[in-house]
KEPADREN-771849 format. One record per atom (N, C-alpha, C): residue number from 1; atom name; x, y, z. Coordinates in pm, 1 decimal, decimal comma, padded with zeros to 6 digits. Example, Ala and Ser with C-alpha at 12.3 -4.5 7.8 and 13.67 -1.06 7.14 Angstrom:
<sites>
> 1	N	01319,0	-00569,0	00780,0
> 1	CA	01230,0	-00450,0	00780,0
> 1	C	01320,0	-00330,0	00780,0
> 2	N	01285,0	-00225,0	00708,0
> 2	CA	01367,0	-00106,0	00714,0
> 2	C	01290,0	00003,0	00787,0
</sites>
This chain:
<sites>
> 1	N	-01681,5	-01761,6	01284,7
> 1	CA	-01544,9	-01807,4	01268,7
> 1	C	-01526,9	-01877,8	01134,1
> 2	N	-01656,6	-01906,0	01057,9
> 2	CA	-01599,6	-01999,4	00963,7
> 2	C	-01601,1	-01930,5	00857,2
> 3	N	-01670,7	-01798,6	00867,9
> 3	CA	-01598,4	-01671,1	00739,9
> 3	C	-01508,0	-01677,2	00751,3
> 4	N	-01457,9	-01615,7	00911,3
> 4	CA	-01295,6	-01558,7	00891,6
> 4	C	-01206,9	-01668,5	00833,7
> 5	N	-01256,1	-01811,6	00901,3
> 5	CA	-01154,0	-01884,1	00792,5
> 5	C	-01117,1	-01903,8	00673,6
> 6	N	-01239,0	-01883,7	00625,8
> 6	CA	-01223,8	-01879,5	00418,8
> 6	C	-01161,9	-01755,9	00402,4
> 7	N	-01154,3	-01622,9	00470,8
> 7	CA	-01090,7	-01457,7	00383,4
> 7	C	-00942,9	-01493,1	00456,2
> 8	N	-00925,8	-01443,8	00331,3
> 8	CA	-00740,8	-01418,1	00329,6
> 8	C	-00716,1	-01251,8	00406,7
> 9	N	-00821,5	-01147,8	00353,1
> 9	CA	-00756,4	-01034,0	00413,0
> 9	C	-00920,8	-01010,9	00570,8
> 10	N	-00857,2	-00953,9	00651,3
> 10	CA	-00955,7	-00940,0	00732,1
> 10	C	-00917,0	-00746,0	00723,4
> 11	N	-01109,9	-00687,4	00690,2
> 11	CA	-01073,0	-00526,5	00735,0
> 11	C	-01164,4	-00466,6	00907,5
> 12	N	-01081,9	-00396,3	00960,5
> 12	CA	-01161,9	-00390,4	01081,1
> 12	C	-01224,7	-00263,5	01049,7
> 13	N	-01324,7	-00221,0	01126,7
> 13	CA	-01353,5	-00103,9	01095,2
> 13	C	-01418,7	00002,9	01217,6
> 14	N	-01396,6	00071,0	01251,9
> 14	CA	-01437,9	00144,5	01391,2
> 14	C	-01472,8	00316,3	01376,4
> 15	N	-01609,1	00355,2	01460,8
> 15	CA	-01562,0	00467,2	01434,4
> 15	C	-01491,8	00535,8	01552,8
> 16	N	-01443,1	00668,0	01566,5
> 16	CA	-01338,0	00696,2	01660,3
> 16	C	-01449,0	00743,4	01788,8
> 17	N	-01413,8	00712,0	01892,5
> 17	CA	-01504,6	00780,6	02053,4
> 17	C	-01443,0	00772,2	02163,6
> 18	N	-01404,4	00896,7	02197,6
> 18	CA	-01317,5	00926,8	02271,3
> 18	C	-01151,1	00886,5	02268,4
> 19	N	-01089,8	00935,0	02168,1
> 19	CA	-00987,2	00924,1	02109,8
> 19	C	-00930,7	00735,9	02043,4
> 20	N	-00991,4	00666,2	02054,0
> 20	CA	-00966,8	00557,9	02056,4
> 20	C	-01085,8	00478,8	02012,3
> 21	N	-01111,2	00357,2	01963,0
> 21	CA	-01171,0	00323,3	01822,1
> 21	C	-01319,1	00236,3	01964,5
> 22	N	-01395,4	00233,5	01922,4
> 22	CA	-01585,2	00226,8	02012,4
> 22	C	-01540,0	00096,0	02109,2
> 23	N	-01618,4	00091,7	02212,3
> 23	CA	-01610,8	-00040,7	02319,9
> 23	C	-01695,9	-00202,9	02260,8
> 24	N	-01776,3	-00171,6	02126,9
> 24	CA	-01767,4	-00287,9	02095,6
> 24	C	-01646,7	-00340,2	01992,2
> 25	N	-01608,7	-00270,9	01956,5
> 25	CA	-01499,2	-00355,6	01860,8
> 25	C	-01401,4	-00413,5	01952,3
> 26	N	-01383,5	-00255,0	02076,1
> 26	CA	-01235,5	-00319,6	02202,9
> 26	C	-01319,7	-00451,9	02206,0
> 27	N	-01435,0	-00494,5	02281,3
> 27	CA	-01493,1	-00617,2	02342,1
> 27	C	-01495,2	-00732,7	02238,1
> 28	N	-01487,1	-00707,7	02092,3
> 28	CA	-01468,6	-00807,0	02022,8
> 28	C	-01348,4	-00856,8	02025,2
> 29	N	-01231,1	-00739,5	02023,0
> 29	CA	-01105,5	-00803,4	01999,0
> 29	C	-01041,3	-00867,9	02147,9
> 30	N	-01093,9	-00798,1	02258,5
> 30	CA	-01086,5	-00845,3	02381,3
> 30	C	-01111,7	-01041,6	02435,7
> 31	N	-01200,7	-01033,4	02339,2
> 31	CA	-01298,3	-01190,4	02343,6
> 31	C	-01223,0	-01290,5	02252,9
> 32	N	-01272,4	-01236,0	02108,5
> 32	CA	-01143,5	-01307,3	02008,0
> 32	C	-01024,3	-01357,3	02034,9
> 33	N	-00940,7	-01253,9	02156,8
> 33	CA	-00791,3	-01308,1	02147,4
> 33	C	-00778,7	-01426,5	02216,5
> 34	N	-00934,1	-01429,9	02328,2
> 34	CA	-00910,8	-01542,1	02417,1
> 34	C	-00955,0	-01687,0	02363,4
> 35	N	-01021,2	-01697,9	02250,0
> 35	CA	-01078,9	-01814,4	02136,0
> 35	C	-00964,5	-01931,3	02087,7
> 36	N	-00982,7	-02012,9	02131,4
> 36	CA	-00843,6	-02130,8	02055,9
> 36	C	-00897,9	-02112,8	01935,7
> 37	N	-00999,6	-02060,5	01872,6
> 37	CA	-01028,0	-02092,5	01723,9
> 37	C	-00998,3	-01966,2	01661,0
> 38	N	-00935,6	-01863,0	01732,4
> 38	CA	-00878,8	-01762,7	01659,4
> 38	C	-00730,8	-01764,9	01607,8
> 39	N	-00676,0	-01870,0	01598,4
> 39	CA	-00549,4	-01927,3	01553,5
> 39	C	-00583,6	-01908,3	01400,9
> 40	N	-00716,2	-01941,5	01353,0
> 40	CA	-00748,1	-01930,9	01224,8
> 40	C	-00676,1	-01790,5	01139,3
> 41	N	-00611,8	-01693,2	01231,6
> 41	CA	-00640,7	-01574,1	01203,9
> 41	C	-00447,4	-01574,1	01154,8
> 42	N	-00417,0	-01661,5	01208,7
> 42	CA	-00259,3	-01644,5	01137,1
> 42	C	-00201,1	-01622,8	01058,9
> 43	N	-00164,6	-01546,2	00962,7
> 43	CA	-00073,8	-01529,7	00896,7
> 43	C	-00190,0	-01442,4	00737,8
> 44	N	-00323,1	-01441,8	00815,6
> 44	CA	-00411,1	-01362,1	00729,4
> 44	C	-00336,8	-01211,9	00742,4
> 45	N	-00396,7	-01105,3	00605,5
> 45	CA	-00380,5	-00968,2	00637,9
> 45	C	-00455,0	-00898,9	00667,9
> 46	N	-00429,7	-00774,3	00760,2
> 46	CA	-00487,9	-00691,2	00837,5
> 46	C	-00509,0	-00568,4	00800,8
> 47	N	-00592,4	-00530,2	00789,3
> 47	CA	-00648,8	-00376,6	00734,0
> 47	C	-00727,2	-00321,4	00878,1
> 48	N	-00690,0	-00193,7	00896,5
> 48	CA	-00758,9	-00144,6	01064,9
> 48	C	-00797,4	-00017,7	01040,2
> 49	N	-00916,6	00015,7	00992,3
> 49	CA	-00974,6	00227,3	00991,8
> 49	C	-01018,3	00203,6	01123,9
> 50	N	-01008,2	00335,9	01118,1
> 50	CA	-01042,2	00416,3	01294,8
> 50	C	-01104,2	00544,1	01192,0
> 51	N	-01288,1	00550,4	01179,5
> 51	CA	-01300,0	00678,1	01120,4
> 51	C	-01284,9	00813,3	01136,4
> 52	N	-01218,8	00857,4	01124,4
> 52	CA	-01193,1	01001,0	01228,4
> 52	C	-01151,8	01160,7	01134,9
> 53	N	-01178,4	01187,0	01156,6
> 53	CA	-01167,9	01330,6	01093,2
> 53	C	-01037,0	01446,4	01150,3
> 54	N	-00962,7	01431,3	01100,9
> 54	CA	-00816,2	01539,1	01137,8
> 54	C	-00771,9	01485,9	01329,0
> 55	N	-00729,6	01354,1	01291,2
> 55	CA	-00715,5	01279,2	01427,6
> 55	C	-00592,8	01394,9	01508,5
> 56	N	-00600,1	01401,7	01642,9
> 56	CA	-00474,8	01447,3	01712,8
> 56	C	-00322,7	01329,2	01678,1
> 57	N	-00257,0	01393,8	01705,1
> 57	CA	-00126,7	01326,1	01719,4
> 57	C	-00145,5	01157,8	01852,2
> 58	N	-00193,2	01169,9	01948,9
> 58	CA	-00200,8	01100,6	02045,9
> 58	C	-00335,2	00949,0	02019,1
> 59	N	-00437,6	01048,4	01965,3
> 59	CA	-00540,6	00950,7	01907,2
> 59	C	-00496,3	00844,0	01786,4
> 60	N	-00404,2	00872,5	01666,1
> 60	CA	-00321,7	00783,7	01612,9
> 60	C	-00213,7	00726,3	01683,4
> 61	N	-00129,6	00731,0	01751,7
> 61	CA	-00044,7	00679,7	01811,0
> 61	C	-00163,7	00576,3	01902,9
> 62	N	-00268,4	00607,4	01978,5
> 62	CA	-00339,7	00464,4	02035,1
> 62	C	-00409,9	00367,9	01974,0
> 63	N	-00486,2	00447,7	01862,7
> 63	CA	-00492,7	00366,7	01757,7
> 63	C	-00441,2	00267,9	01643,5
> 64	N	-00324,0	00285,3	01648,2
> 64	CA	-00172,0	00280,8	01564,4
> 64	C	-00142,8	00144,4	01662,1
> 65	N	-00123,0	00220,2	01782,6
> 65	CA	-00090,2	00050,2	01891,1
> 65	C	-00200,2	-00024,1	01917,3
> 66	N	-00322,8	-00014,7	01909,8
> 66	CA	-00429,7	-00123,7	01923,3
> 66	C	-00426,3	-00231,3	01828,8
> 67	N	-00389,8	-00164,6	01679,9
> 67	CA	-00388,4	-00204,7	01549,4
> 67	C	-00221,9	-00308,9	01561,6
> 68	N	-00147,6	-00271,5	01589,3
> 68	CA	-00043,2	-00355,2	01589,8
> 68	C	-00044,2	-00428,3	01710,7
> 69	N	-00096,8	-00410,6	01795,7
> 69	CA	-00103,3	-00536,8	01955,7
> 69	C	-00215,7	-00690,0	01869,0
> 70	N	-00314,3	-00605,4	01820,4
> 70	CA	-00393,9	-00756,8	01742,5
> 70	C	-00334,3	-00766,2	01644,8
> 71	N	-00238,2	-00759,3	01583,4
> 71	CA	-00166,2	-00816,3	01469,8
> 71	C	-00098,2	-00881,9	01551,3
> 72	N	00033,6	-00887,3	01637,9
> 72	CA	00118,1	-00937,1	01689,1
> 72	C	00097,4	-01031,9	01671,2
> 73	N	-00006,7	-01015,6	01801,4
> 73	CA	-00103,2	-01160,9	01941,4
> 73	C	-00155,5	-01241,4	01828,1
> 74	N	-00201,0	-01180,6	01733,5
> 74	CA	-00275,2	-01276,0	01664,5
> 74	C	-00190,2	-01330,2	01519,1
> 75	N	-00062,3	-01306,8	01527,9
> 75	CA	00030,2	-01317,2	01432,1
> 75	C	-00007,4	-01297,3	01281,3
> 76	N	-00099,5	-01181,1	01290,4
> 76	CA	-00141,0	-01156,3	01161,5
> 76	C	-00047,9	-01033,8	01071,6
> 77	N	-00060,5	-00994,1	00924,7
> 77	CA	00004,3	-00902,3	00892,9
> 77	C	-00047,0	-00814,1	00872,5
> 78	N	-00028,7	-00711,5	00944,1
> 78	CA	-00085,2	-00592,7	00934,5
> 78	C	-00030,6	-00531,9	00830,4
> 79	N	-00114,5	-00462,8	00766,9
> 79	CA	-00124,6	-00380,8	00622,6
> 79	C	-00070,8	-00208,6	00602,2
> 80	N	-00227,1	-00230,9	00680,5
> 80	CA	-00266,2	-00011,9	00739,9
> 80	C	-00317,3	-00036,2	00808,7
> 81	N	-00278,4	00084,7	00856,9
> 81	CA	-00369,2	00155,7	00963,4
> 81	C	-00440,9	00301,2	00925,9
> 82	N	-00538,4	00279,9	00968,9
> 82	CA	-00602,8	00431,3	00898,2
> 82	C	-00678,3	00449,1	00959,2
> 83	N	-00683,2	00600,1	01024,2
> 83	CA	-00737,8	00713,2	01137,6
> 83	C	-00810,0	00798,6	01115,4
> 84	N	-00723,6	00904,4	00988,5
> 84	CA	-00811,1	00954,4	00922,2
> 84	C	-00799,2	00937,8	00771,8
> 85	N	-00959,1	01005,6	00747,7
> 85	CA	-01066,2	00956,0	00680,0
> 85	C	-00997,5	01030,3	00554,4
> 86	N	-00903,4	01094,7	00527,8
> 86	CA	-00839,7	01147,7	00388,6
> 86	C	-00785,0	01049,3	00353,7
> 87	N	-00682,2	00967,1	00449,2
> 87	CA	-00582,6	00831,4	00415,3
> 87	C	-00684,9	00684,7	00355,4
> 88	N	-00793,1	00710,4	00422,2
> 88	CA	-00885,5	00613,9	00400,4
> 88	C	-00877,1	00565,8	00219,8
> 89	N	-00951,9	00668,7	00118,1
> 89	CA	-00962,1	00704,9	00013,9
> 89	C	-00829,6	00598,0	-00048,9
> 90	N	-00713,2	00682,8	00002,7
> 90	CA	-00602,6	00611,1	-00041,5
> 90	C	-00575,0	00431,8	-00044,9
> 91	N	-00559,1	00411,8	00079,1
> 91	CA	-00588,2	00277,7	00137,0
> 91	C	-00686,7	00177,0	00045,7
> 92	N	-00819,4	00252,2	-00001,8
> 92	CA	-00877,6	00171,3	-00030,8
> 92	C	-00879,7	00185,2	-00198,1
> 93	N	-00812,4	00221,0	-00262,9
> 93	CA	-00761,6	00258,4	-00411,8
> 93	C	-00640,5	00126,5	-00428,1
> 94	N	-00543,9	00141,5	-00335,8
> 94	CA	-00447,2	00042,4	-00305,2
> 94	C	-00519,1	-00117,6	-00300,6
> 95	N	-00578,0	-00145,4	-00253,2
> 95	CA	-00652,5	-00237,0	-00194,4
> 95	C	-00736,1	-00305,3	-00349,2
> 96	N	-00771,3	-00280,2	-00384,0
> 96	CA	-00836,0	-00253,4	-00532,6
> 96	C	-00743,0	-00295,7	-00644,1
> 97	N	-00620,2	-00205,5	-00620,9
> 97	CA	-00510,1	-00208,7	-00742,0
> 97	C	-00441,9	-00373,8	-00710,1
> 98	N	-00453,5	-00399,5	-00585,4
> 98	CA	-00346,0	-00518,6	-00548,9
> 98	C	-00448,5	-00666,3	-00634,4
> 99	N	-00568,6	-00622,1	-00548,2
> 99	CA	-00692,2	-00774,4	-00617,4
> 99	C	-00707,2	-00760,0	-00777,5
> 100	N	-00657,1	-00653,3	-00861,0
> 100	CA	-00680,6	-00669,9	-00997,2
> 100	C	-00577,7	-00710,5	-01078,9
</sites>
């Protein structure tokens, strides 16, 4: 917790299994939301890959809402979201251009 408090941007990172991003990251963010010391996480920004290769339509849309339910709850600002791994590239060019 006392990283996350010093970074301004937090990136999550998952790879995709069974349409939707692995059961340890769910169990981290599952645990995290219940932490009084995850308040730290307010008003930081949010970066969320889901690695995935030519995602279905349905696998972004759950991924898409996992990514914005822990922004909400955790009143953070979500950035991107990124599913697949072509957008990735992009995302992280952006990301780069903003810190220079």
């Amino acid at each position: 917790m006392n990283e996350l408090k010093d970074a301004d941007i937090l990136v999550i990172g998952s790879p995709v299994y069974w349409y939707t991003v692995g059961g340890i990251l769910k169990t981290f963010i599952d645990r995290l939301y219940l932490l009084a010391e995850a308040e730290i996480l307010k008003g930081k920004e949010l970066y969320f890959f889901a690695q995935g290769s030519r995602p279905d339509e349905g696998t972004v849309k759950t991924i898409t809402h996992l990514a914005e339910r822990v922004a909400t709850l955790m009143e953070m600002n979500l950035r991107s979201v990124v599913v697949d791994s072509n957008d990735g590239n992009k995302i992280l060019r952006e990301m780069s251009i903003e810190n220079n």
